[in-house]
N, C-alpha and C positions, 0 to 999 in steps of 0.2 A: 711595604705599601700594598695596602689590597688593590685586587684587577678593577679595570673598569670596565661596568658589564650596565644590561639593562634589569632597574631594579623594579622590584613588587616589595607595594608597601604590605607589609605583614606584620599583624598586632604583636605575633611574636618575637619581633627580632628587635631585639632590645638598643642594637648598635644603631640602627636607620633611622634617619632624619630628614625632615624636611628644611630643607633651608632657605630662608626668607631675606629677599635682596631691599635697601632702601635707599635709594641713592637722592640725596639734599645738594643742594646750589653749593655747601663748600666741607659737606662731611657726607661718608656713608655709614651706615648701619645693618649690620647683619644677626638676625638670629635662629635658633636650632632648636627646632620641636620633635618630640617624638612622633611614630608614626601614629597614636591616637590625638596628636593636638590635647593631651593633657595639661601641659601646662610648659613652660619657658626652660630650657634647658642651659642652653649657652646664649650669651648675647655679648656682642662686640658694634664698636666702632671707631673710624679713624676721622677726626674732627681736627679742623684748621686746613683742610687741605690748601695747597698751595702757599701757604705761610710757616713761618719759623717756628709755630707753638703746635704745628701740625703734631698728633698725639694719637698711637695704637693702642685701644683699650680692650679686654675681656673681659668678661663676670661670669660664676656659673650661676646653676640655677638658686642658688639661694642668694644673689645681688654681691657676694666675693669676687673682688677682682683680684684675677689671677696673671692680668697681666698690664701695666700701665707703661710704656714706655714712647720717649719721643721717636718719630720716624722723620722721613723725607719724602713726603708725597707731592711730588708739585700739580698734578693732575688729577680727574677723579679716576683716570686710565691706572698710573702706580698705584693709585690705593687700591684696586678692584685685582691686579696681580699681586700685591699683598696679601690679603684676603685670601685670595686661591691659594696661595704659596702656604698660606698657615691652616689653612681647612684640609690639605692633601697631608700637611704632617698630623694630621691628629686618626685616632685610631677608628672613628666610626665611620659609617657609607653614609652617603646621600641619594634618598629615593627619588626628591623630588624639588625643584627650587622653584619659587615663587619671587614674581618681581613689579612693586608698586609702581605704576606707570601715571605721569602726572595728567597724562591728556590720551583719550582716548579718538578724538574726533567724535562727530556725531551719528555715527553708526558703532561705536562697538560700547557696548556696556558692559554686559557678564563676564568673567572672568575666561580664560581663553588658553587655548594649548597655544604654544610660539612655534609656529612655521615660518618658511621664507614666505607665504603669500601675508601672513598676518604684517610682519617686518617690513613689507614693502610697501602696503599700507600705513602704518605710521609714519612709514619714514616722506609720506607725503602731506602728514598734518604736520610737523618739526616749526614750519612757521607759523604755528599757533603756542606750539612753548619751547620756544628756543632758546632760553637758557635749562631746561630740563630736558627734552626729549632724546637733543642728540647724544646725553651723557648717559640716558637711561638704556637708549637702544644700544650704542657702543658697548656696554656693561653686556646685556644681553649674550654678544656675539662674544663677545670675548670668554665669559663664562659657560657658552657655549661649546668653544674648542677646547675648553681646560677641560670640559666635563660632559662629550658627546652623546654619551650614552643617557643621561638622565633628562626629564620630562622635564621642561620652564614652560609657567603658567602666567600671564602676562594678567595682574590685576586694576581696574583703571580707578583714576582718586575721582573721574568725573560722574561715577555712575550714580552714587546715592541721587544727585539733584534732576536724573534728566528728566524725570516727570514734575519739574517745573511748570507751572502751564503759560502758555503762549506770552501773555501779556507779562509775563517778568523775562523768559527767555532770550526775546526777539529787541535789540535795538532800535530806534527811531530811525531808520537809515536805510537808504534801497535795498529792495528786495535781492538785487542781485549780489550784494557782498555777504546777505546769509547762504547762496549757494555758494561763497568758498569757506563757509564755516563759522561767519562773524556772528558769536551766540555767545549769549551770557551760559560759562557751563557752571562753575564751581571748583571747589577742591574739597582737601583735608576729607574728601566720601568715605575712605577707609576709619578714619578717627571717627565721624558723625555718626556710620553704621555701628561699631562698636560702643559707642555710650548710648543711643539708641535700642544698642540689644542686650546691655546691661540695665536699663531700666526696664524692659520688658522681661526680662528674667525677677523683678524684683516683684512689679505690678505689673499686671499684662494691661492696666485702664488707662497705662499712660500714650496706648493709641489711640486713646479717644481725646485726650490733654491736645493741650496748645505750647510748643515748648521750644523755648531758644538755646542754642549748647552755642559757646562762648568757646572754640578752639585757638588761646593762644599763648604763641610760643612766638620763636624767631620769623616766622612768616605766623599771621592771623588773622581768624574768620571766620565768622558767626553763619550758623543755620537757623532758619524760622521752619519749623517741624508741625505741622498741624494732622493728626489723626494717623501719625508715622509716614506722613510724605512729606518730603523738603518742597516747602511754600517758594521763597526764597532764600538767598545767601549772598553773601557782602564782598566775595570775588567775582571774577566775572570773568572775560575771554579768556585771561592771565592772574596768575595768580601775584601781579602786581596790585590789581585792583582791592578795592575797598577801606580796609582798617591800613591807618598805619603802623609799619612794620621793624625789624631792627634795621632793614639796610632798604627796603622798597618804601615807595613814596604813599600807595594807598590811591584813594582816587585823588583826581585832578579835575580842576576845571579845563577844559581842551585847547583854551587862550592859552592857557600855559605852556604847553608842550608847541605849540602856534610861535610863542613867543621866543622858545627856547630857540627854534629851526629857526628864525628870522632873524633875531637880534644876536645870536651866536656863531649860526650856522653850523651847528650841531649835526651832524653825518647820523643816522640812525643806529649805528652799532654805538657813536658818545653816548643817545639819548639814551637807548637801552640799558648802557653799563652808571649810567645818571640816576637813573629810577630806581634801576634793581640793587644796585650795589651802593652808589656811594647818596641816598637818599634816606627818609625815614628818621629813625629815633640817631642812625648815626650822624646826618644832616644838623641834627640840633645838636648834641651832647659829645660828639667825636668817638663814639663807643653806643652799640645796639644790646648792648650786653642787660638786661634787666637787676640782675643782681646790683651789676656796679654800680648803677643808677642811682640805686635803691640806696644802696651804702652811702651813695653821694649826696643824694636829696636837700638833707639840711644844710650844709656848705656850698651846694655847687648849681648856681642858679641857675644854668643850664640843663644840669639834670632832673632838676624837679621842673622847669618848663618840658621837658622829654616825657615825663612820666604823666605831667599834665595833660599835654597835648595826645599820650594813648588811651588815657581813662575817658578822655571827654570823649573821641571818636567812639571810642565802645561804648560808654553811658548814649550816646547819641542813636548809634546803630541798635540797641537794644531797645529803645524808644520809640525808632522808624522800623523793627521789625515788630515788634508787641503790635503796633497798630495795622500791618499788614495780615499779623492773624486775627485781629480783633480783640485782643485780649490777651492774656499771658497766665498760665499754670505753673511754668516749670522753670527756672536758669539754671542751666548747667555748665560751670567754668573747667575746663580741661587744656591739655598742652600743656609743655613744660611750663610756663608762667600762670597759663589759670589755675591749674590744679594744685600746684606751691607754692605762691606769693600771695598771702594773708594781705600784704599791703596793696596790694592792686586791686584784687577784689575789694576789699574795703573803700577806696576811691574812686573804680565805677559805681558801687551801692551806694555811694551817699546820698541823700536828696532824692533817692528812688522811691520813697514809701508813698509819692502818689499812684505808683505804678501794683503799689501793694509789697512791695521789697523789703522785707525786713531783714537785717541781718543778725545772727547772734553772735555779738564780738569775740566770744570765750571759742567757741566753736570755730570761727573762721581760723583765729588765732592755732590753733592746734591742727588747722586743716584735717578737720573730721569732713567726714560724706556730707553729711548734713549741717548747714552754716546758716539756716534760716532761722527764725525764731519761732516759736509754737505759734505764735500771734498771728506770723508776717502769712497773708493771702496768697504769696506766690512762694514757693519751695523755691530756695537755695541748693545748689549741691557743688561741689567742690571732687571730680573723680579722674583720674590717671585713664589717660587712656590706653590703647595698646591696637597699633593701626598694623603690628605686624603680625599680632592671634591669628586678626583676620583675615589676613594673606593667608599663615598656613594653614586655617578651617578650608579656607577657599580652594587651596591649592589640595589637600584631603581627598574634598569633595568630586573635584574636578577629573582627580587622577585614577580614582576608585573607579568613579562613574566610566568612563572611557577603558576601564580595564573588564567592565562588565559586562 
């Protein structure tokens, strides 16, 4: 086993890695770039945590998995010492690790070296994402004694939106519960930043377009992007809010959650673990799983009410953001279900050609980039994102700069 020391990223040393942390509500995700952020070297993760299908997977860089096996993680704590335990037996060094942070509070945007004073700060916004923060900062510390000597870059998913301006930000609701934070922030910023800087690598005009990117997957959520700034987005304090979800409820009317604590008496840790977990696509169909759904559709009336009830909210919310930019140039569907489920897209695009939407079926079908029609007014795109590139670009950037 090599020493552990303090590393310098160096173009030449072909062993060093950056390694990108991504810790989700019930899997992590890890992967391993070189020190130029050329391109994806290793990627891993442990999905099912706390359940029986709980699963340790690797790929190298050409999408080979080199390792699929079932584990026992009941925690995202055992998975994150898994992880350690199999990254210390492999033969290369880590320069630098970078870690997706889902809430930043309303002072930290840029991406940030992790100190105790940064630490102690989050650790006083937690009741703003407390089913993500305390598992994201645990992660931190613990990855930090396995690994003292290297630099963690804390990256936050809230930054793309915070130049939201005032009137989408700010709730209808005393001024004093925005001085503990109560603000509409966003998520999925690292996902939005990256297809964002994928179409500006393609066309640089598309800062001047008007463009909604459609992020979803097992949590999802729509940006309204006008002139490359986030207008608004369809989450809000928590990333329970807005679209429905596989296992979160999406928005609510406030009766509701009024009615849950009255007529139930519902304790606030019920409501939370009500909303976040056992709500959404699993509330209708008993599985948030998109695929199964999918496969179930014609047979299983429950799943096509499931699949019904996500297409309409996104056909919906795409509708109420088009008219918040005034108009609509661009839809770009990404996340694991925008970017691969032909059938979904196809069921929020139907009945969209007032909007200018046209879809070409052959093209959706084959999940090409491009799924619109020559005709259709507003460009389609269908593109993978990769929200942990731009962890390690950031983490790069971050680490070089502070070495200079």
């Amino acid at each position: 086993m090599p020493s552990r020391r303090r590393f310098v990223l160096m173009t030449d040393r072909q062993d060093m890695r950056i390694l990108v942390i991504n810790c989700g509500s019930s899997s992590l995700k890890f992967s391993l770039y070189g020190p130029a952020v050329t391109g994806l070297l290793i990627s891993g993760s442990i999905s099912g945590i706390g359940e029986s299908s709980c699963r340790f997977k690797v790929s190298d860089q050409h999408g080979l998995e080199v390792i699929d096996q079932q584990c026992h993680c009941a925690t995202m704590g055992s998975a994150v010492k898994l992880t350690i335990n199999w990254l210390k037996s492999q033969p290369f060094q880590i320069a630098a690790i970078g870690h997706r942070l889902v809430q930043g509070g309303p002072d930290h945007r840029d991406p940030e070296l992790i100190n105790g004073d940064l630490l102690r700060q989050l650790a006083e916004f937690v009741y703003l994402a407390p089913n993500h923060l305390p598992d994201e900062l645990a992660t931190i510390k613990t990855i930090g004694s396995a690994f003292p000597t290297i630099p963690q870059v804390a990256c936050f998913d809230t930054a793309f939106h915070q130049d939201m301006p005032a009137y989408v930000k700010h709730y209808p609701l005393p001024a004093a519960y925005q001085h503990k934070g109560l603000l509409k922030y966003g998520f999925h910023g690292q996902s939005y930043a990256y297809i964002l800087q994928k179409l500006g690598e393609e066309d640089p005009a598309v800062n001047s377009k008007k463009v909604i990117i459609a992020h979803l997957g097992n949590g999802a959520s729509m940006a309204a992007v006008d002139q490359g700034t986030c207008l608004d987005t369809t989450m809000g304090l928590s990333p329970m809010g807005g679209l429905v979800m596989s296992t979160r409820s999406g928005d609510l009317d406030p009766g509701v959650i009024l009615f849950l604590l009255k007529q139930y008496q519902l304790s606030v840790t019920d409501l939370d673990e009500l909303l976040s977990r056992r709500s959404g696509l699993t509330a209708i169909a008993g599985t948030g799983d998109m695929e199964e759904l999918l496969d179930k559709e014609a047979t299983d009336s429950k799943s096509a009410l499931a699949i019904q009830v996500f297409c309409y909210q996104a056909k919906k919310q795409i509708g109420a953001l088009a008219a918040a930019l005034g108009g609509l140039d661009l839809l770009v569907f990404t996340g694991g279900i925008g970017a691969n489920s032909p059938g979904i897209r196809e069921h929020i695009c139907r009945d969209m050609n007032f909007l200018g939407i046209e879809l070409n079926p052959r093209a959706n079908l084959k999940n090409q980039e491009t799924i619109s029609l020559n005709t259709s007014r507003v460009a389609v795109r269908a593109l993978p994102t990769h929200e942990e590139l731009m962890i390690a670009k950031a983490v790069h950037q971050i680490i070089n700069t502070n070495q200079n």
